[in-house]
C-alpha positions as CSV (number, residue, x, y, z in Angstrom):
1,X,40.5,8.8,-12.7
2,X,43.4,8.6,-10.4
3,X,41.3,9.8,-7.2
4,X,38.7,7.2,-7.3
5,X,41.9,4.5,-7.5
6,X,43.8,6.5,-4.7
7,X,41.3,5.5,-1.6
8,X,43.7,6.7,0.8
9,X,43.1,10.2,-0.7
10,X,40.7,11.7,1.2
11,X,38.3,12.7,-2.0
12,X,38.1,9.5,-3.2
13,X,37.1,8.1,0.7
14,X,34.3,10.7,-0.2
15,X,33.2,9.9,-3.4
16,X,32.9,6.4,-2.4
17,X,30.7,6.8,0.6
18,X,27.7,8.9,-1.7
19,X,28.0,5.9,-4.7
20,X,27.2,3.6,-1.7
21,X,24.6,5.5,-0.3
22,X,23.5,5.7,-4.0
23,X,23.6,2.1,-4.5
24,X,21.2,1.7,-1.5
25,X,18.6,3.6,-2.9
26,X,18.7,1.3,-6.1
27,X,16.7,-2.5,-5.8
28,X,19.5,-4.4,-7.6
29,X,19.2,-8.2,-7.8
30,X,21.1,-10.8,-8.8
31,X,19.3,-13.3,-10.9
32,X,16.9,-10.3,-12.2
33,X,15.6,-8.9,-15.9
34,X,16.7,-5.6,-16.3
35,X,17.0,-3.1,-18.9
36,X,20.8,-1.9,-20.0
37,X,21.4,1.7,-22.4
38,X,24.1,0.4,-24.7
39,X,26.6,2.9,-23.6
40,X,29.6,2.0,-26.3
41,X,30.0,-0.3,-29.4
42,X,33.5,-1.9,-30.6
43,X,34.4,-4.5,-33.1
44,X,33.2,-7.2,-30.5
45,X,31.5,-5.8,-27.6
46,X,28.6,-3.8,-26.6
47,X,29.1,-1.6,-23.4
48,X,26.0,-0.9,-21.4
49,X,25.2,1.3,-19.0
50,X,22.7,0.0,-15.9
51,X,21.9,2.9,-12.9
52,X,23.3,1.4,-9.8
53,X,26.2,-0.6,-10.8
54,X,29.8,-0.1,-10.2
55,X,31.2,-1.2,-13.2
56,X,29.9,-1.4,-17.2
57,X,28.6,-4.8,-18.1
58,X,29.9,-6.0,-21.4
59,X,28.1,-8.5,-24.1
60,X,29.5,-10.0,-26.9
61,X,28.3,-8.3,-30.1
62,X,27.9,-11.9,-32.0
63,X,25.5,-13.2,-29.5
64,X,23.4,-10.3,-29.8
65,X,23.6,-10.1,-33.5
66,X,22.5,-14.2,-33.4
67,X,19.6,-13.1,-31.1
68,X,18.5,-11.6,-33.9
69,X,18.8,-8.2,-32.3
70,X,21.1,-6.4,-35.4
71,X,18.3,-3.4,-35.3
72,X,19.3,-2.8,-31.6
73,X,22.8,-2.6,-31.6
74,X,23.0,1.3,-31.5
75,X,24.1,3.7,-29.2
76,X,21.3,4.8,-26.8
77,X,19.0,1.6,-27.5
78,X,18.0,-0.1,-24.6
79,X,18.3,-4.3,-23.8
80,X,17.2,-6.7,-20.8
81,X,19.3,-8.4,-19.6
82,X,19.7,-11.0,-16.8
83,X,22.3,-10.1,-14.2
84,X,23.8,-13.0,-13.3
85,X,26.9,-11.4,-10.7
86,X,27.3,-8.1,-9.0
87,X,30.8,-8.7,-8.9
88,X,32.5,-12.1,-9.9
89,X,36.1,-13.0,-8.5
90,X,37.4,-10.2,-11.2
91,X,35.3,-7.7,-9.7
92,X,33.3,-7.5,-13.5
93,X,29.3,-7.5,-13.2
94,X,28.4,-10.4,-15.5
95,X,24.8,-10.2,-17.4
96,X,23.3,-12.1,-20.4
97,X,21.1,-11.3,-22.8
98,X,20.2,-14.5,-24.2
99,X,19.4,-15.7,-21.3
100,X,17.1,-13.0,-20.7
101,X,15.4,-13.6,-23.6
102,X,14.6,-16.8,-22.5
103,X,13.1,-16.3,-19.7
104,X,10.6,-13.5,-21.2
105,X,9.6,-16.1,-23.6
106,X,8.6,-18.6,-21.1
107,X,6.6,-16.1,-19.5
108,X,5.0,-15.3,-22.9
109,X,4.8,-19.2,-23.2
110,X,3.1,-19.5,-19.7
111,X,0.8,-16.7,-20.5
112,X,-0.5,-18.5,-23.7
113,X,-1.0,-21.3,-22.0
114,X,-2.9,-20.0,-18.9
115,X,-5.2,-18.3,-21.5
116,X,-5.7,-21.4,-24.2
117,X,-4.3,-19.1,-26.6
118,X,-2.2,-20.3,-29.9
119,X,1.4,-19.4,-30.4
120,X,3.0,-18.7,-33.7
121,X,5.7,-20.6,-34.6
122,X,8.0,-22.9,-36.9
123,X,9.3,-26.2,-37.8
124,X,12.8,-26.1,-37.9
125,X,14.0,-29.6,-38.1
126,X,13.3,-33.0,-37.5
127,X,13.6,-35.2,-33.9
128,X,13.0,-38.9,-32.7
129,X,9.7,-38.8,-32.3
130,X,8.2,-35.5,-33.7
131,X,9.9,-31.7,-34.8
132,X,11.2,-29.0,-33.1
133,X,8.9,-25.8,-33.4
134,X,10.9,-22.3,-32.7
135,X,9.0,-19.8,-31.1
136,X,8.5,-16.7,-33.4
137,X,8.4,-14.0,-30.8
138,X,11.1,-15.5,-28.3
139,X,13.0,-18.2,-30.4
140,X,11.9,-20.6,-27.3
141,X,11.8,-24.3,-28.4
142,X,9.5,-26.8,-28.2
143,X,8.4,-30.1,-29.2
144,X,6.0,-30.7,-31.8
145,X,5.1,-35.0,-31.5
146,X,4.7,-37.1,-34.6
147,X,1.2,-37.7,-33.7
148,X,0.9,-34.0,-33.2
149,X,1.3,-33.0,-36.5
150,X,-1.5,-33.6,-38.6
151,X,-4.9,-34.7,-38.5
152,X,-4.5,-37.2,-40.8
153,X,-0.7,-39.1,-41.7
154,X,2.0,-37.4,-43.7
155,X,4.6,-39.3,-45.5
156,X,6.3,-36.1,-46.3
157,X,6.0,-33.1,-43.9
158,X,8.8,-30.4,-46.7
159,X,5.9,-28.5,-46.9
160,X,6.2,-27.4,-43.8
161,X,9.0,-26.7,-42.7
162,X,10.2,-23.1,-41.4
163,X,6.4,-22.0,-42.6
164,X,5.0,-19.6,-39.6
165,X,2.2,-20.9,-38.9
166,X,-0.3,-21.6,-35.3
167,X,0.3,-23.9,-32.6
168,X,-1.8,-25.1,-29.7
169,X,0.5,-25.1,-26.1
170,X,-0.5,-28.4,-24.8
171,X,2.1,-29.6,-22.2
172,X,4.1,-27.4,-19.7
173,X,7.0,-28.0,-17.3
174,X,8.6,-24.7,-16.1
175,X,10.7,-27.0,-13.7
176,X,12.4,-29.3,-16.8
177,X,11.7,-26.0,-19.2
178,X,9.8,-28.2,-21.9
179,X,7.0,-27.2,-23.6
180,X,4.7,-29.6,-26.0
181,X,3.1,-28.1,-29.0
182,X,-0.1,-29.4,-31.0
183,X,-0.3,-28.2,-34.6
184,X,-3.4,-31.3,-35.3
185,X,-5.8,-29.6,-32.0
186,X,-5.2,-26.0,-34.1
187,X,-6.0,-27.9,-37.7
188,X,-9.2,-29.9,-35.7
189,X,-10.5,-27.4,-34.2
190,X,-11.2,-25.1,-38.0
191,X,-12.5,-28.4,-39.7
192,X,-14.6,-29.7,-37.0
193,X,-17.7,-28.1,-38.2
194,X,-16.8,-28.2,-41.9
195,X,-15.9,-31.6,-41.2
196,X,-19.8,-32.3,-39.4
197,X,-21.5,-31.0,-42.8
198,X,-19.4,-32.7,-45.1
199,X,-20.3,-36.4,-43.4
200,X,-24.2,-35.5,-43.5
201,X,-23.9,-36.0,-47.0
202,X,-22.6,-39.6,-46.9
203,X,-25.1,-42.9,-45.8
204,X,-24.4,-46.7,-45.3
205,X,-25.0,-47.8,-49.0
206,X,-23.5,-45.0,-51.2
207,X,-20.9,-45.3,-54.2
208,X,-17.8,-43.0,-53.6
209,X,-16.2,-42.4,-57.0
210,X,-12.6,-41.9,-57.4
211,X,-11.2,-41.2,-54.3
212,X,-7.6,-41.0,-54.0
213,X,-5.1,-43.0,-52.2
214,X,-3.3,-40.7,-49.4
215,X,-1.8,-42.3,-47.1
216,X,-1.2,-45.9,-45.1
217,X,-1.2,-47.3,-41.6
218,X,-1.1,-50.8,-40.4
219,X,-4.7,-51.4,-39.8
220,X,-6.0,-50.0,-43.5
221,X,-5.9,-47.4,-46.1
222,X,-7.1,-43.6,-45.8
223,X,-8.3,-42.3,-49.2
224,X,-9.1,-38.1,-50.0
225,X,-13.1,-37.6,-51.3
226,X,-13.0,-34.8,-53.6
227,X,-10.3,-33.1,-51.4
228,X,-12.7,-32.5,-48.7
229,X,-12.9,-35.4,-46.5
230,X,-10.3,-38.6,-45.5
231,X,-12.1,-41.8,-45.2
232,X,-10.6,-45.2,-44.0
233,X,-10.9,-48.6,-45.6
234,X,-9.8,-51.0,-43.0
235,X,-7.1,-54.0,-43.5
236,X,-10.3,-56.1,-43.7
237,X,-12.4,-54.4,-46.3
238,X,-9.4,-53.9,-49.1
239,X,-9.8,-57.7,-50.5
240,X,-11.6,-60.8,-49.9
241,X,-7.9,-62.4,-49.9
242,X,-5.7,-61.8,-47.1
243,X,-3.4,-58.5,-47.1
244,X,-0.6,-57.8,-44.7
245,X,-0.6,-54.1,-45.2
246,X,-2.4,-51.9,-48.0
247,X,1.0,-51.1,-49.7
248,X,0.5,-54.8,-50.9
249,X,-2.8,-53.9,-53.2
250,X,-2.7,-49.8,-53.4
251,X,0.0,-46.9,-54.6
252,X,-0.1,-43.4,-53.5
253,X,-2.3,-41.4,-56.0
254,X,-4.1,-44.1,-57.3
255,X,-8.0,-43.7,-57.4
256,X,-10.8,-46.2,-56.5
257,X,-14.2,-46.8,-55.9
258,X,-15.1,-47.3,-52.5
259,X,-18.7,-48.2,-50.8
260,X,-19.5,-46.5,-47.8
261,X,-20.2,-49.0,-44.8
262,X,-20.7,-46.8,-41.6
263,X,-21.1,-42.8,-40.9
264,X,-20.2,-41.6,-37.7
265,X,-21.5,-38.6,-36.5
266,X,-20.2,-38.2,-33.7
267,X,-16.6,-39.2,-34.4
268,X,-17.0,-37.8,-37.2
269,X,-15.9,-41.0,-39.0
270,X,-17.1,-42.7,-42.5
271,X,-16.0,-46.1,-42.9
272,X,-15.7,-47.6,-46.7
273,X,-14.7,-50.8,-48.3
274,X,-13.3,-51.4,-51.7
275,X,-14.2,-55.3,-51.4
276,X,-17.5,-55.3,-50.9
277,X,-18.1,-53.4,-54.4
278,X,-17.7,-56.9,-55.9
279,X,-19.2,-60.4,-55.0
280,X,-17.0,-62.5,-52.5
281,X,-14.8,-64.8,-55.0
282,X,-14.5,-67.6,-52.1
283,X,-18.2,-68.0,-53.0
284,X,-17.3,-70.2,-55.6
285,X,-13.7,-71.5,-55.4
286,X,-14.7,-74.6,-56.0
287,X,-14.9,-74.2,-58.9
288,X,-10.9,-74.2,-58.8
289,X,-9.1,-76.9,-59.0
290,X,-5.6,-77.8,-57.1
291,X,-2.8,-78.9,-59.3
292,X,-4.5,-77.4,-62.2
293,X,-2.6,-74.7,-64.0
294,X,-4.6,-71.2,-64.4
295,X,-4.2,-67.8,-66.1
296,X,-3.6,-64.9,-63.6
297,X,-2.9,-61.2,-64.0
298,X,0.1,-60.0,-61.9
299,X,-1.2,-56.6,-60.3
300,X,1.6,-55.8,-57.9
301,X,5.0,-56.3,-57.9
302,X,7.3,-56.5,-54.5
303,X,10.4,-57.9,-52.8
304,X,9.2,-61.1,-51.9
305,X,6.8,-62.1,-55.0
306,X,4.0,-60.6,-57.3
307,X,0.0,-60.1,-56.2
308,X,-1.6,-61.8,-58.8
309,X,-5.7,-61.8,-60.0
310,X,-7.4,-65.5,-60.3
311,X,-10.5,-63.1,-60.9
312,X,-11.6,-59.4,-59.5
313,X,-11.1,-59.6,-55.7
314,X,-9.4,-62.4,-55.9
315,X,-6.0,-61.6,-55.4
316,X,-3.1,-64.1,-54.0
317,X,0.6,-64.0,-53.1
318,X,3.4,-65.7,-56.0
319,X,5.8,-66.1,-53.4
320,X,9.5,-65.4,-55.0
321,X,10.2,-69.1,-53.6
322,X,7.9,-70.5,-56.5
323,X,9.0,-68.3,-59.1
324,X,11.6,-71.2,-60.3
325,X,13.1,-74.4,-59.7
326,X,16.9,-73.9,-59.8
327,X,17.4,-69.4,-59.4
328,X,17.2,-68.7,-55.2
329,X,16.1,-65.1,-54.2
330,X,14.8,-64.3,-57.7
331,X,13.2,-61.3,-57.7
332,X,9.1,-61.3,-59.3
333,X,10.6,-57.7,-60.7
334,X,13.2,-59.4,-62.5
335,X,11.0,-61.2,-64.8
336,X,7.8,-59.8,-64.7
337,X,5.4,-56.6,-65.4
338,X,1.7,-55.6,-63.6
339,X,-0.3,-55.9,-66.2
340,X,1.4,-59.0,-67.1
341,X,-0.8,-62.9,-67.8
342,X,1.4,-65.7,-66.5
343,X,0.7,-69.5,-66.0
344,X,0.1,-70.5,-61.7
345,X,-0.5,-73.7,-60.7
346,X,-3.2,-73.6,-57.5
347,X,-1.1,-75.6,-54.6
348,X,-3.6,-74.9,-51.9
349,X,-6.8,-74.1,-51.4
350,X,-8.4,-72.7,-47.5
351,X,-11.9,-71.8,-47.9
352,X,-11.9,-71.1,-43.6
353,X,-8.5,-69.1,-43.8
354,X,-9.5,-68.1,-47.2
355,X,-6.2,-68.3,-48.7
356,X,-5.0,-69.2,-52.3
357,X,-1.4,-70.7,-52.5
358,X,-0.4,-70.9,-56.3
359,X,3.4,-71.8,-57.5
360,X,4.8,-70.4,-60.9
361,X,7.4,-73.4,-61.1
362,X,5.4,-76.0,-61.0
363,X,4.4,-75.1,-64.6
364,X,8.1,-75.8,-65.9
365,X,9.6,-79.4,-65.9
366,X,11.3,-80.3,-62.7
367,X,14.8,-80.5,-63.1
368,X,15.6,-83.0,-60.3
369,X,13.1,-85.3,-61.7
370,X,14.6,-84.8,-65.4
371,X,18.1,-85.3,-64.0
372,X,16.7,-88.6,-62.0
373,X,15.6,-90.2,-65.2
374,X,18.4,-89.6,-67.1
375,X,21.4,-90.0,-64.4
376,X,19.7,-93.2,-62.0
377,X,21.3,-94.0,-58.8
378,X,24.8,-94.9,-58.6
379,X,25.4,-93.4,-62.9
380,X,28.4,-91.8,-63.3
381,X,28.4,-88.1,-64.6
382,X,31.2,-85.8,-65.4
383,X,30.6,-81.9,-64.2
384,X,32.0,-78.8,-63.5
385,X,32.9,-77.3,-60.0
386,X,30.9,-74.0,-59.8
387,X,31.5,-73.2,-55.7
388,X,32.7,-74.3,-53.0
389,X,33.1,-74.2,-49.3
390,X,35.1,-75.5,-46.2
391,X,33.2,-79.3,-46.5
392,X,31.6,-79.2,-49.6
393,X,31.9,-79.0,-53.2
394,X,29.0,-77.5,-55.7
395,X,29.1,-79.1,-59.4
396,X,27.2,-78.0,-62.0
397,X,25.3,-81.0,-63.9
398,X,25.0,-81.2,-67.5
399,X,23.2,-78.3,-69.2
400,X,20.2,-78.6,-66.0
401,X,21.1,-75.5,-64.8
402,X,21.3,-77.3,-61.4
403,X,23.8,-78.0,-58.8
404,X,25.3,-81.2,-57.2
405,X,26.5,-81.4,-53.7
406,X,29.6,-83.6,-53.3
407,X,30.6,-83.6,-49.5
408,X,34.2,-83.6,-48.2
409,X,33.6,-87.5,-46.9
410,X,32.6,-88.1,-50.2
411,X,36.3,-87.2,-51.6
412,X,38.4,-90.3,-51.2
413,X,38.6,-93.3,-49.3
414,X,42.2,-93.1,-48.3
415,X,43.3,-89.3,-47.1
416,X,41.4,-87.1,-45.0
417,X,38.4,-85.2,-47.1
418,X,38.9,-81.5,-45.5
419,X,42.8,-82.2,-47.1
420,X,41.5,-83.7,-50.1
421,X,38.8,-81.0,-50.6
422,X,41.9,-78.3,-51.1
423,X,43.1,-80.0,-54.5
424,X,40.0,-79.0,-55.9
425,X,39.0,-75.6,-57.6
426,X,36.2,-74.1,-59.3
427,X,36.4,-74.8,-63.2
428,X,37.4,-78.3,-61.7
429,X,35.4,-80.8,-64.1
430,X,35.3,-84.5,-62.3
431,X,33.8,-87.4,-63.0
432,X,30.8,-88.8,-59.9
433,X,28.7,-91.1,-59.1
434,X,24.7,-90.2,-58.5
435,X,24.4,-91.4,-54.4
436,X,20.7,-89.6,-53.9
437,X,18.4,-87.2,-55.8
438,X,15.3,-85.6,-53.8
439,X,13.1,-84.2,-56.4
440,X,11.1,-82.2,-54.0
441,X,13.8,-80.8,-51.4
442,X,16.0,-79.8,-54.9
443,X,18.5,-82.0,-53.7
444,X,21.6,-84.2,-55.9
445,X,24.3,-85.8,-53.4
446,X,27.4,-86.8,-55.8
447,X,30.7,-88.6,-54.5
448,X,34.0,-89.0,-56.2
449,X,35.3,-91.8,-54.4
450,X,32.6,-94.2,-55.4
451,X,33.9,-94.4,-58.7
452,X,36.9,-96.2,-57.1
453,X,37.7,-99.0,-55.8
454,X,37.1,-99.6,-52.2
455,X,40.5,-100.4,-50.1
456,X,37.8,-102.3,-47.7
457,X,36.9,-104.6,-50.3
458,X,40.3,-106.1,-49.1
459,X,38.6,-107.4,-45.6
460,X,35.6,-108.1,-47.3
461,X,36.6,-112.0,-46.8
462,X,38.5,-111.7,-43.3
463,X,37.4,-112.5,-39.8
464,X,38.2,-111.4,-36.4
465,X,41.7,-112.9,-35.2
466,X,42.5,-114.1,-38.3
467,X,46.2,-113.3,-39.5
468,X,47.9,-111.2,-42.2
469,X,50.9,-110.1,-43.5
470,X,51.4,-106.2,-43.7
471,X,54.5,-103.8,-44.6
472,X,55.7,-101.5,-42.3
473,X,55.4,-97.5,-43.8
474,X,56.1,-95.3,-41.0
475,X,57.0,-95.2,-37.2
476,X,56.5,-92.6,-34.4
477,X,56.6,-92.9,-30.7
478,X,52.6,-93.9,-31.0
479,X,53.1,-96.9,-32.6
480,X,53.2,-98.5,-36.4
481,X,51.8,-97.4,-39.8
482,X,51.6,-100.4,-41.7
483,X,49.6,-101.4,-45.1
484,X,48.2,-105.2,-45.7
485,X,49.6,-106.6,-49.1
486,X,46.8,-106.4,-51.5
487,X,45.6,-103.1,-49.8
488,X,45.8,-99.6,-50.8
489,X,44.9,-98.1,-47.0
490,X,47.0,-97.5,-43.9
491,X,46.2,-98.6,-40.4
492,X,47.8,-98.3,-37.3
493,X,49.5,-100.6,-34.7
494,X,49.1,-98.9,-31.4
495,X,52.0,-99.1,-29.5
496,X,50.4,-101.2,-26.4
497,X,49.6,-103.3,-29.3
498,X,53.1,-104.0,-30.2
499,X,53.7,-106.7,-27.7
500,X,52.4,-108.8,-24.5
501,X,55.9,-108.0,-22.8
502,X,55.9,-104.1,-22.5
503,X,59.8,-103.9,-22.6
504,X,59.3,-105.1,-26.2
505,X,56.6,-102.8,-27.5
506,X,58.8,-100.8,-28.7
507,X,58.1,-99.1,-32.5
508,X,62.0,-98.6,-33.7
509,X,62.2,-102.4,-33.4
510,X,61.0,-102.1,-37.1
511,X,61.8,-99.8,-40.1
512,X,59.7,-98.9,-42.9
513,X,59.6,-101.6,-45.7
514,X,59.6,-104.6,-43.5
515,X,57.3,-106.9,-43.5
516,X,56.0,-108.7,-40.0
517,X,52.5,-110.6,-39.1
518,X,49.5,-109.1,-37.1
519,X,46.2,-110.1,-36.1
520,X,43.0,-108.7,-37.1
521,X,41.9,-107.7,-33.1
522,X,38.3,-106.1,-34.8
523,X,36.6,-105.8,-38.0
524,X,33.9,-104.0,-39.0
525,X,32.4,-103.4,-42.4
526,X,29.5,-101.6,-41.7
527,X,31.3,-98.9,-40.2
528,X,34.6,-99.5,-42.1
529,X,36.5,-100.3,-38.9
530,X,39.3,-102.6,-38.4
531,X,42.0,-102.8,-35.3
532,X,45.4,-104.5,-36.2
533,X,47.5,-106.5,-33.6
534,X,51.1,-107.7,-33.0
535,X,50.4,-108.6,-29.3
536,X,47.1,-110.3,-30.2
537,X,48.8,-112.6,-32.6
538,X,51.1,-113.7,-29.8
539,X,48.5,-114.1,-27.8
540,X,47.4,-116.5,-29.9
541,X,50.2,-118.5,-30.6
542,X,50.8,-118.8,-27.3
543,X,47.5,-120.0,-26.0
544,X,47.5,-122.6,-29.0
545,X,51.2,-123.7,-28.0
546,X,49.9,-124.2,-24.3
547,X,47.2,-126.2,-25.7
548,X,49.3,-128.5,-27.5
549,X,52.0,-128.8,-25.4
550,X,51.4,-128.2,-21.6
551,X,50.3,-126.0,-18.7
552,X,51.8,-122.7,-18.3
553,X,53.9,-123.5,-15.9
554,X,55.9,-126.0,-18.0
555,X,56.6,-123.1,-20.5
556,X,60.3,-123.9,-20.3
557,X,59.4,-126.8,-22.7
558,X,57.1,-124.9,-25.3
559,X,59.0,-125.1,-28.3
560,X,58.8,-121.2,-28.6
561,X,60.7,-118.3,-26.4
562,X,59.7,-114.8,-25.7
563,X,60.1,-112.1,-27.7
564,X,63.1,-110.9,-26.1
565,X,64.7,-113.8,-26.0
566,X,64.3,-114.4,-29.8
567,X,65.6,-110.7,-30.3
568,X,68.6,-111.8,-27.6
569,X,69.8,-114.9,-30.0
570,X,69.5,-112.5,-33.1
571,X,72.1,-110.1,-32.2
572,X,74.6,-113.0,-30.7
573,X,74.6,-114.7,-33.9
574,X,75.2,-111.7,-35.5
């Protein structure tokens, strides 16, 4: 070994020169399949031997062994490989095997697909859109679409899965390295002439008995004849009333008659209806009357209602909105059974639409309208908080079983209602007055604060500029807080209504408790509004003084100073 690492030595100058000349001879390319003789086997790697190259290429033994190549891993066996580098910065050859594999099978892939031949493959798992299918021979992967599945719709494809079975190549990219598989075009292509015999039995006009529900779609129901042949009954054809989707009227596995409407030969199509098997209903709705309460059979039961039966073919929607007068979001599964006979009240009738609206509900007594005729507007009722939220509070009535809505505005008449609404809790149980009741929205309006007296009662008598007496409560730089004797409410004084002279209008003049005279400077009841004034009520006295006395400029005379003059002679005589 030490001559061929010595190639100063004269032998190993030699021996180099014929493995060159030796290499010459031998076409090796980089980016080519070629075949390796595993040379040595450890633990972890596979040592091949390949004519023509310097070195031994190694694999790992774990990504020949997840090739599935166990059986191969033996001394002597030969594998392709691609050879990637002659000689990377190391000086190693690099190869892979996987790789290799690969590209065979996309060869075997491109092959098949030249020659409209089927593959063999398997489902291994599911995808958006569709499955991935493994290539049997290569382990190549492809996509198998949704719509490429079947010939007819599959709610559950279990069956299915890792099951080797034939697929048609339909779609080929070697650039992106995709490849589309069809297993419906391998299905279609057997039953096609089975299919063709089976539909000359059928004409416009005959019975089916008993065919089975198999599957849905949004534009009608396919049903299995006597496991030989999948018909359609369209959206249209399942009732004379209107259906959404079939899972409204049919189950899975369910049987039915249906009556065969078209035959298709050449689609190979046979079009049925289950409708049509019985007279159309509409007919003779008139002989139903609105607001007239009738027997009907519930015959499906779902989120949003129950399908009931006025008669055969008849069918309608209870809408879970007129299941009952007081419980929101019931559920029709809560408190009925198919099969079941319940009391409907027909609400609408549309002969052109042909649509049936009927309302459960309206065959109990109305609450609201009970509740109206015992509690009038403006009664007084004691209940029981139930709920509440940041405005409102919910109050249980009575024994109704319904809820009153008492709004934060509603609280008082003298503190702010979001404050007042936080004294309040639920188990609560107040006493309020009845303001509104709306029988058909399923509406009561309580308020607490009409059961007191109202502070604005105290102006019911007063007029604009008219005087009063009121006691100082509080000051702040904004001005006063004062209440009227007689009065229960606070108002304010703005501060630029303190005084005409603005050196006066000053709110520490006055502590709380005092008493003092103001104007009323506005008054309004309607939308409980009034505006108190200091500087009005000069105003006032001022103008009359001028009146009595003199001009304006002869105010030296009036028998009345300023303010601040007044203020001036109180502190010298004190």
């Amino acid at each position: 070994m030490e001559i061929y690492k010595d190639l100063s030595n004269p032998a190993s100058q030699e021996f180099e020169k014929l493995l060159n000349s030796q290499l010459s001879k031998i076409q090796i390319e980089e980016g080519k399949i070629i075949e390796g003789k595993i040379n040595k086997i450890t633990e972890k790697f596979v040592f091949l031997f390949i004519e023509g190259l310097k070195s031994e290429p190694v694999l790992d033994i774990n990504e020949l062994k997840g090739m599935g190549l166990s059986e191969k891993i033996k001394i002597g066996e030969t594998i392709p490989v691609l050879l990637e580098k002659i000689e990377d910065k190391h000086g190693e050859v690099l190869v892979s095997a996987s790789k290799a594999q690969k590209i065979k099978g996309w060869d075997k892939l491109v092959e098949a697909y030249e020659k409209n031949e089927p593959i063999m493959g398997k489902i291994t798992s599911k995808c958006k859109g569709g499955c991935i299918v493994e290539h049997i021979d290569t382990g190549s992967l492809m996509f198998l679409p949704g719509s490429q599945i079947s010939d007819k719709p599959l709610k559950d494809i279990s069956h299915l899965m890792n099951e080797p079975q034939k697929f048609a190549l339909i779609k080929l990219d070697k650039i992106r390295g995709n490849a589309c598989v069809s297993r419906r075009e391998i299905i279609s292509s057997f039953k096609k002439e089975d299919k063709a015999k089976i539909i000359e039995k059928f004409k416009v006009g005959d019975i089916i008995k008993g065919a089975e529900v198999k599957g849905y779609s949004s534009f009608g129901c396919f049903f299995n004849v006597n496991g030989e042949l999948d018909v359609l009954v369209h959206l249209q054809e399942i009732s004379y009333s209107r259906v959404n989707h079939p899972d409204e009227v049919f189950n899975i596995g369910e049987k039915h008659d249906l009556k065969v409407i078209s035959v298709d030969k050449e689609k190979l199509q046979v079009g049925c209806s289950v409708k049509q098997l019985s007279p159309d209903p509409f007919e003779h709705i008139e002989n139903y009357e609105l607001n007239k309460i009738y027997k009907v059979k519930v015959v499906k039961l779902m989120e949003f209602g129950a399908f009931c039966e006025l008669e055969p073919g008849l069918t309608t929607l209870l809408h879970s909105s007129e299941l009952s007068w007081t419980k929101k979001n019931l559920s029709a599964k809560k408190i009925f059974k198919v099969g079941d006979e319940i009391d409907c009240v027909i609400t609408e009738i549309d002969k052109e639409k042909r649509r049936v609206a009927i309302s459960h509900r309206l065959t109990q007594e109305n609450p609201y309208e009970t509740f109206e005729k015992k509690f009038p507007i403006n009664t007084i009722v004691e209940g029981e908080i139930v709920n509440k939220n940041e405005y409102s509070l919910f109050i249980k009535m009575e024994n109704l079983d319904i809820d009153a809505f008492l709004h934060c505005n509603d609280l008082t008449y003298l503190n702010n209602g979001e404050e007042e609404l936080a004294k309040y809790k639920k188990g609560d149980k107040i006493k309020v007055m009845v303001l509104e009741v709306k029988s058909a929205d399923q509406k009561i309006r309580v308020g607490l604060k009409q059961t007191q007296a109202d502070p604005f009662e105290f102006f019911k008598d007063k007029t604009k500029n008219q005087t009063i007496t009121v006691k100082v409560v509080s000051t702040d730089n904004k001005g006063l807080i004062v209440r009227p004797e007689g009065c229960e409410m606070d108002f304010q004084i703005k501060k630029s209504a303190i005084a005409i002279n603005a050196a006066d209008a000053r709110p520490n003049r006055w502590t709380g408790g005092e008493k003092l005279d103001c104007a009323i400077a506005d008054i309004d009841l309607n939308k409980r509004k009034v505006v108190l004034s200091i500087k009005l009520l000069e105003e006032i006295e001022k103008k009359e003084a001028l009146q009595k006395y003199g001009s304006e400029g002869s105010g030296k005379n009036l028998p009345f100073s300023s303010l601040s003059e007044d203020l001036k002679k109180k502190e010298e005589d004190n």
